[in-house]
N, CA, C and O atoms as a GROMACS GRO file, in nm:
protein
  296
    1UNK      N    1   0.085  -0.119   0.000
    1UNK     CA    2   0.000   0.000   0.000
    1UNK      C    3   0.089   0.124   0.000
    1UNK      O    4   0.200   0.115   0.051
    2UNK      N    5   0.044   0.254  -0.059
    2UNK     CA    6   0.149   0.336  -0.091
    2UNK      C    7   0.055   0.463   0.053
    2UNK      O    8  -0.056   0.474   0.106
    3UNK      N    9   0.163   0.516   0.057
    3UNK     CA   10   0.150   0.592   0.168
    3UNK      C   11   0.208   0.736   0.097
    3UNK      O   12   0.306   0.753   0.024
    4UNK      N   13   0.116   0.825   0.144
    4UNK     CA   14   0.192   0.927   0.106
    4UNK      C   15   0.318   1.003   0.224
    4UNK      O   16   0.325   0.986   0.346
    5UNK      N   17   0.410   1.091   0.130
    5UNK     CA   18   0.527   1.129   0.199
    5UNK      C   19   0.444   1.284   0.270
    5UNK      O   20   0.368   1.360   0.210
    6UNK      N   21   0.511   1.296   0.471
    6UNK     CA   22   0.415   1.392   0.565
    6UNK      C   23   0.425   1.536   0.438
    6UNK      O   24   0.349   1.630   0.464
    7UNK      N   25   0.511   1.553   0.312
    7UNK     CA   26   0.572   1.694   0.260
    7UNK      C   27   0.422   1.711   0.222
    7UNK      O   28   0.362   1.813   0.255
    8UNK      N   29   0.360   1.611   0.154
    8UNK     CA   30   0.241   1.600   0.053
    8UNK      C   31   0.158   1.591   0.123
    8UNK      O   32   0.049   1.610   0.069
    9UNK      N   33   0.155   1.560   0.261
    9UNK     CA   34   0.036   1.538   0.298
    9UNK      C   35   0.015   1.752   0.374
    9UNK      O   36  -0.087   1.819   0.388
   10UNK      N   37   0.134   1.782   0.396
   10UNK     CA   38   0.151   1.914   0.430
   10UNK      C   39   0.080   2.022   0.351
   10UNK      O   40   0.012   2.117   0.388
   11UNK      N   41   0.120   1.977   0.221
   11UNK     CA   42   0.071   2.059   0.067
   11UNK      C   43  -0.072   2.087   0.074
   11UNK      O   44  -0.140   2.187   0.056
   12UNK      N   45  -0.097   1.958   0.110
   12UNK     CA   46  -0.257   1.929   0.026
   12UNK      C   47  -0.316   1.980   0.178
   12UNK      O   48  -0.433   2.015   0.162
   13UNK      N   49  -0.285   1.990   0.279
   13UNK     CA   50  -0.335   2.045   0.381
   13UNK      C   51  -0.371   2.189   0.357
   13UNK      O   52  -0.476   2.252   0.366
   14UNK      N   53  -0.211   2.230   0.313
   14UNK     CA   54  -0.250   2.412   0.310
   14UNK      C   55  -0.331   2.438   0.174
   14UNK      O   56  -0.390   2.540   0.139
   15UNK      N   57  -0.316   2.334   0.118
   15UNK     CA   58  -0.406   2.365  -0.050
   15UNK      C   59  -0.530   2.356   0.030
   15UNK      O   60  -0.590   2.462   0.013
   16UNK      N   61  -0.592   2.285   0.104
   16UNK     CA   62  -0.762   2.275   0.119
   16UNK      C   63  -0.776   2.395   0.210
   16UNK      O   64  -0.871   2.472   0.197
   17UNK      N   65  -0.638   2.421   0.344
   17UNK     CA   66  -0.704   2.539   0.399
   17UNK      C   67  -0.772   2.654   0.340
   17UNK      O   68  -0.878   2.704   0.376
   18UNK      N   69  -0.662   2.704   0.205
   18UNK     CA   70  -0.625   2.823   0.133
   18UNK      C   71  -0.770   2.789   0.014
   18UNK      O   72  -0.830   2.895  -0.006
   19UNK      N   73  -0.808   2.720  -0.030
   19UNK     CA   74  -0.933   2.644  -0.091
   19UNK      C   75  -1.032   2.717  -0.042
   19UNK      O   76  -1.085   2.812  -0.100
   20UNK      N   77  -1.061   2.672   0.076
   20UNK     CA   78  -1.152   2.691   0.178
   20UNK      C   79  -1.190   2.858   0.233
   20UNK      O   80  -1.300   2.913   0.237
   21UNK      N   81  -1.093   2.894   0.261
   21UNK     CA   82  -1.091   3.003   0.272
   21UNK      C   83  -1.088   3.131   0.165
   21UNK      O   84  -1.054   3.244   0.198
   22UNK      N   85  -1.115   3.105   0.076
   22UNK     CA   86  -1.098   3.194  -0.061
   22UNK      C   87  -1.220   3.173  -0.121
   22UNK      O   88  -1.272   3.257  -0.194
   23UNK      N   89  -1.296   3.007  -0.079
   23UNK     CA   90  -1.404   3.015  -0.083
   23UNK      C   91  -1.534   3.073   0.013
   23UNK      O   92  -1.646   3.104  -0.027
   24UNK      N   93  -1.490   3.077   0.129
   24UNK     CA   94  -1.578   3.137   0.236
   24UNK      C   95  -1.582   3.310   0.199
   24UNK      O   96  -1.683   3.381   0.198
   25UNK      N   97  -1.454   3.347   0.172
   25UNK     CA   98  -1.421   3.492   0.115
   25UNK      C   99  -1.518   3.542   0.010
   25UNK      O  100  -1.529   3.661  -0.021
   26UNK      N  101  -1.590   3.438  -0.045
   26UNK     CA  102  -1.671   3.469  -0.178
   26UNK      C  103  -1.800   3.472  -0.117
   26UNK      O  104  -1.895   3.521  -0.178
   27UNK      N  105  -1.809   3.428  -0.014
   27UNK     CA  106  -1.946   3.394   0.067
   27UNK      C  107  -2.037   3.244  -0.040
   27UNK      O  108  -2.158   3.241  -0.062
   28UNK      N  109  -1.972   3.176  -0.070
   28UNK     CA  110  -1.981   3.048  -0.114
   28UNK      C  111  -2.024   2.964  -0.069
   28UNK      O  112  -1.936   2.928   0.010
   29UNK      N  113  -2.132   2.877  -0.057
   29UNK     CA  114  -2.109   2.744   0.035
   29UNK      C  115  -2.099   2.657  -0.065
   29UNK      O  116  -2.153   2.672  -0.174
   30UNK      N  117  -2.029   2.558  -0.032
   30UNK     CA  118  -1.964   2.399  -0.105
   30UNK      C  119  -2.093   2.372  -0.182
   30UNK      O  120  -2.076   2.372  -0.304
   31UNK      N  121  -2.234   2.344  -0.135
   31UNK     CA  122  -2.323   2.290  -0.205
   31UNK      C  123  -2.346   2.393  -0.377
   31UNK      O  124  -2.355   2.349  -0.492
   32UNK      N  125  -2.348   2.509  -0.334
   32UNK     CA  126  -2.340   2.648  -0.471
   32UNK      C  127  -2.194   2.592  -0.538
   32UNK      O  128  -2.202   2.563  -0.658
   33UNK      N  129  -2.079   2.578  -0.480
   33UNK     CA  130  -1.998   2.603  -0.546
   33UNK      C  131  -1.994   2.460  -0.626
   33UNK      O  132  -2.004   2.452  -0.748
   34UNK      N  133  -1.982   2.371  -0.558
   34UNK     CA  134  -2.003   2.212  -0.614
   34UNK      C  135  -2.101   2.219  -0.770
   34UNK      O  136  -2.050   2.180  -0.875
   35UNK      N  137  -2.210   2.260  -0.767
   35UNK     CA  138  -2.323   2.306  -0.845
   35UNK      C  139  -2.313   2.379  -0.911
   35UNK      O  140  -2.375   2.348  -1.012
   36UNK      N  141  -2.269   2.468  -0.919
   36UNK     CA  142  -2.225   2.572  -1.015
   36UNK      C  143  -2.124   2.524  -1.124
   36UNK      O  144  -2.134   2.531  -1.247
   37UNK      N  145  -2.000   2.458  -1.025
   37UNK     CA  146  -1.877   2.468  -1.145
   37UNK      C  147  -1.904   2.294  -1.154
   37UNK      O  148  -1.815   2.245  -1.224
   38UNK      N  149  -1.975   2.216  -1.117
   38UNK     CA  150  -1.953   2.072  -1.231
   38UNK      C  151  -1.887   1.980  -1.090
   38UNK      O  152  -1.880   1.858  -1.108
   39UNK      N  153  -1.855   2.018  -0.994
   39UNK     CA  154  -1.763   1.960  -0.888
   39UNK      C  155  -1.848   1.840  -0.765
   39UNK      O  156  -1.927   1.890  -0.685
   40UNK      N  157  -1.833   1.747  -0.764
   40UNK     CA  158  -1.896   1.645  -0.700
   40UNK      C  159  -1.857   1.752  -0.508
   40UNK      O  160  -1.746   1.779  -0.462
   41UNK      N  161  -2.007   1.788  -0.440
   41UNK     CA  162  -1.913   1.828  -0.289
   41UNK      C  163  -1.861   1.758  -0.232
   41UNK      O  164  -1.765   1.816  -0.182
   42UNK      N  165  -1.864   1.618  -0.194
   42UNK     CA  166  -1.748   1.535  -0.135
   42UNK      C  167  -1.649   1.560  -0.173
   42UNK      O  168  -1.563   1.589  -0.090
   43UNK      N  169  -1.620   1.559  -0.297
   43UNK     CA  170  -1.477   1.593  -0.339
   43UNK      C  171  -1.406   1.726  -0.317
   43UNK      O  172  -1.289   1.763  -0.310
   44UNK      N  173  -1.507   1.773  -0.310
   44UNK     CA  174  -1.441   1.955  -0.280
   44UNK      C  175  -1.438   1.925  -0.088
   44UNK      O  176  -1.334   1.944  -0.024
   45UNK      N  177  -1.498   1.904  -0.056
   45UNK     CA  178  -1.487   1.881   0.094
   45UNK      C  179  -1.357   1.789   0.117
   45UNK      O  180  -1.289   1.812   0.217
   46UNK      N  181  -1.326   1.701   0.042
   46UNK     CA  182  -1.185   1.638   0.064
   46UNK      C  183  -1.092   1.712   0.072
   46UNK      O  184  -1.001   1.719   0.155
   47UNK      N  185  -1.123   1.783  -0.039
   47UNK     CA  186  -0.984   1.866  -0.107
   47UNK      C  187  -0.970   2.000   0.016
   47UNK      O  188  -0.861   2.048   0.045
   48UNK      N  189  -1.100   2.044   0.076
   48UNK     CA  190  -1.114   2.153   0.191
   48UNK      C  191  -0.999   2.055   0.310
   48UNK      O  192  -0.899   2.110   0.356
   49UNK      N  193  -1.029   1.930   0.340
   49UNK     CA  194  -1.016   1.916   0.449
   49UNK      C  195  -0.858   1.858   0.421
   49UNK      O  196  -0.803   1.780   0.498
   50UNK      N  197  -0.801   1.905   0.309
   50UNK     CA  198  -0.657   1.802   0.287
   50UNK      C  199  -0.691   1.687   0.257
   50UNK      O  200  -0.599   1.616   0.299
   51UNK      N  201  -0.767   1.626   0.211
   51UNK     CA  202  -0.736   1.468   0.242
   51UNK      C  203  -0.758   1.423   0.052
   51UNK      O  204  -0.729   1.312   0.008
   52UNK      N  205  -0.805   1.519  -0.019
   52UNK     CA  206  -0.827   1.518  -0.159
   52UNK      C  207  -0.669   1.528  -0.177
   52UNK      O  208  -0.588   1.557  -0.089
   53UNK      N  209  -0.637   1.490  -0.346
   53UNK     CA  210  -0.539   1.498  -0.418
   53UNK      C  211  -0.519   1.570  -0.550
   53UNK      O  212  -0.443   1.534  -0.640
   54UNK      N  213  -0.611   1.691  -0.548
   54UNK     CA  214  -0.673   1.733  -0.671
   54UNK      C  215  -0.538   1.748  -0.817
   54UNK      O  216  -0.417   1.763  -0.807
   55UNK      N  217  -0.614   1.738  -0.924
   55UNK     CA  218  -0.528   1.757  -1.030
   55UNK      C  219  -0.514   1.881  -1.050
   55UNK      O  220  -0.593   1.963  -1.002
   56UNK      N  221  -0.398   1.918  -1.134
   56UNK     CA  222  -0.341   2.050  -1.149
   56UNK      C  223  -0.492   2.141  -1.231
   56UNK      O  224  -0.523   2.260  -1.218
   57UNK      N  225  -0.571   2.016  -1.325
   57UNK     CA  226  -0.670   2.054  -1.381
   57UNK      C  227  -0.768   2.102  -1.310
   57UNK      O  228  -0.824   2.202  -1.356
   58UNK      N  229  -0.804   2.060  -1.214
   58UNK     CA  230  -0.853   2.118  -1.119
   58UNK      C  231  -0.877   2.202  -1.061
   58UNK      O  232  -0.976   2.276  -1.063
   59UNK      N  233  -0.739   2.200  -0.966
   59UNK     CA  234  -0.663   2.334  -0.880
   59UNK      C  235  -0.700   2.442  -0.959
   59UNK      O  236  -0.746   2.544  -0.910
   60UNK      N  237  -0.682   2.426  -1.085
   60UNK     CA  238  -0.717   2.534  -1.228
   60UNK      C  239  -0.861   2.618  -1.265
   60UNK      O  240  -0.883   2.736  -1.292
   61UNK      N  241  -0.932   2.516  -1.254
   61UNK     CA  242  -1.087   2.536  -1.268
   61UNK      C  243  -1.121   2.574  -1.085
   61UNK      O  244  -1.219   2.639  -1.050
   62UNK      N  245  -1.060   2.539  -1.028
   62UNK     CA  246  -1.098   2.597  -0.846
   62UNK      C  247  -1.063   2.745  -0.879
   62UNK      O  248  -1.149   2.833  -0.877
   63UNK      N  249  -0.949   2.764  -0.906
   63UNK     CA  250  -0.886   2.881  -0.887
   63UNK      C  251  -0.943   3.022  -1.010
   63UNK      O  252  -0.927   3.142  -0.992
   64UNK      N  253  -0.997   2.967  -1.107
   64UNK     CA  254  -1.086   3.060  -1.217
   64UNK      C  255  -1.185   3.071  -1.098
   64UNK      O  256  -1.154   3.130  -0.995
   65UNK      N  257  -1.277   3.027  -1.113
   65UNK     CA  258  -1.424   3.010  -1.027
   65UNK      C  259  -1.380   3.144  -0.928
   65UNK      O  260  -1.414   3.261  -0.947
   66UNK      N  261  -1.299   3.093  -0.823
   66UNK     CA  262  -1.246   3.160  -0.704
   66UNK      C  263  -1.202   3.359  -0.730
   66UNK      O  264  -1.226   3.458  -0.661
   67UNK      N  265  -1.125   3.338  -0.877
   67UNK     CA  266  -1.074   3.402  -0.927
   67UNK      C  267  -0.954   3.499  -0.858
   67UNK      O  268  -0.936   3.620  -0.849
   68UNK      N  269  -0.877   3.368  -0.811
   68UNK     CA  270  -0.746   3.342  -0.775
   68UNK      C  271  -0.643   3.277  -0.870
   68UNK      O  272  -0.693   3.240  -0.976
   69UNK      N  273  -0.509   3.254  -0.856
   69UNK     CA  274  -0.455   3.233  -0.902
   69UNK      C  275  -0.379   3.069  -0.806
   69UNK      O  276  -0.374   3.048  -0.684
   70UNK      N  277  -0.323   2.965  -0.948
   70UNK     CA  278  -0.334   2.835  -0.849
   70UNK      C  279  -0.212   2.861  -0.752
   70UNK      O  280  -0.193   2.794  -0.651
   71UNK      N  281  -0.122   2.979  -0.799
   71UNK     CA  282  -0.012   2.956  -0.672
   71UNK      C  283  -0.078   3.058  -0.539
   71UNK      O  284   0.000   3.076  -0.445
   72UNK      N  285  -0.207   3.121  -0.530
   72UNK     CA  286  -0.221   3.113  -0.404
   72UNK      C  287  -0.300   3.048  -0.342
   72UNK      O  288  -0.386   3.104  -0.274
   73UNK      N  289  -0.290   2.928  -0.349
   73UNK     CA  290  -0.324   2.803  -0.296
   73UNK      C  291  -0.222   2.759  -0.193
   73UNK      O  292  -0.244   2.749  -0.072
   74UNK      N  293  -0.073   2.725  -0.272
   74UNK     CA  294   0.035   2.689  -0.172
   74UNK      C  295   0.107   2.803  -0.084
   74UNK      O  296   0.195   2.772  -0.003
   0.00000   0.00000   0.00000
Protein backbone atom coordinates (compact mmCIF):
# COMPACT_ATOMS: atom_id res chain seq x y z
CA UNK A 1 0.00 0.00 0.00
CA UNK A 2 1.49 3.36 -0.91
CA UNK A 3 1.50 5.92 1.68
CA UNK A 4 1.93 9.27 1.06
CA UNK A 5 5.27 11.29 1.99
CA UNK A 6 4.15 13.92 5.65
CA UNK A 7 5.72 16.94 2.60
CA UNK A 8 2.41 16.00 0.53
CA UNK A 9 0.36 15.38 2.98
CA UNK A 10 1.51 19.14 4.30
CA UNK A 11 0.71 20.59 0.67
CA UNK A 12 -2.57 19.29 0.26
CA UNK A 13 -3.35 20.45 3.81
CA UNK A 14 -2.50 24.12 3.10
CA UNK A 15 -4.06 23.65 -0.50
CA UNK A 16 -7.62 22.75 1.19
CA UNK A 17 -7.05 25.39 3.99
CA UNK A 18 -6.25 28.23 1.33
CA UNK A 19 -9.33 26.44 -0.91
CA UNK A 20 -11.52 26.91 1.78
CA UNK A 21 -10.91 30.03 2.72
CA UNK A 22 -10.98 31.94 -0.61
CA UNK A 23 -14.04 30.15 -0.83
CA UNK A 24 -15.78 31.37 2.36
CA UNK A 25 -14.21 34.92 1.15
CA UNK A 26 -16.71 34.69 -1.78
CA UNK A 27 -19.46 33.94 0.67
CA UNK A 28 -19.81 30.48 -1.14
CA UNK A 29 -21.09 27.44 0.35
CA UNK A 30 -19.64 23.99 -1.05
CA UNK A 31 -23.23 22.90 -2.05
CA UNK A 32 -23.40 26.48 -4.71
CA UNK A 33 -19.98 26.03 -5.46
CA UNK A 34 -20.03 22.12 -6.14
CA UNK A 35 -23.22 23.06 -8.45
CA UNK A 36 -22.25 25.72 -10.15
CA UNK A 37 -18.77 24.68 -11.45
CA UNK A 38 -19.53 20.72 -12.31
CA UNK A 39 -17.63 19.60 -8.88
CA UNK A 40 -18.96 16.45 -7.00
CA UNK A 41 -19.13 18.28 -2.89
CA UNK A 42 -17.48 15.35 -1.35
CA UNK A 43 -14.77 15.93 -3.39
CA UNK A 44 -14.41 19.55 -2.80
CA UNK A 45 -14.87 18.81 0.94
CA UNK A 46 -11.85 16.38 0.64
CA UNK A 47 -9.84 18.67 -1.07
CA UNK A 48 -11.14 21.53 1.91
CA UNK A 49 -10.16 19.16 4.49
CA UNK A 50 -6.57 18.02 2.87
CA UNK A 51 -7.36 14.68 2.42
CA UNK A 52 -8.27 15.18 -1.59
CA UNK A 53 -5.39 14.98 -4.18
CA UNK A 54 -6.73 17.33 -6.71
CA UNK A 55 -5.28 17.57 -10.30
CA UNK A 56 -3.41 20.50 -11.49
CA UNK A 57 -6.70 20.54 -13.81
CA UNK A 58 -8.53 21.18 -11.19
CA UNK A 59 -6.63 23.34 -8.80
CA UNK A 60 -7.17 25.34 -12.28
CA UNK A 61 -10.87 25.36 -12.68
CA UNK A 62 -10.98 25.97 -8.46
CA UNK A 63 -8.86 28.81 -8.87
CA UNK A 64 -10.86 30.60 -12.17
CA UNK A 65 -14.24 30.10 -10.27
CA UNK A 66 -12.45 31.60 -7.04
CA UNK A 67 -10.74 34.02 -9.27
CA UNK A 68 -7.46 33.42 -7.75
CA UNK A 69 -4.55 32.33 -9.02
CA UNK A 70 -3.34 28.35 -8.49
CA UNK A 71 -0.12 29.56 -6.72
CA UNK A 72 -2.21 31.13 -4.04
CA UNK A 73 -3.24 28.03 -2.96
CA UNK A 74 0.35 26.89 -1.72
Amino acid sequence: MWLPVPELLDIQKRIGVKVKKFRLKKRISQRQFAKEFLIDRSYLNEIEKGKGNPTIGTLHKIATKLHVRISDFI
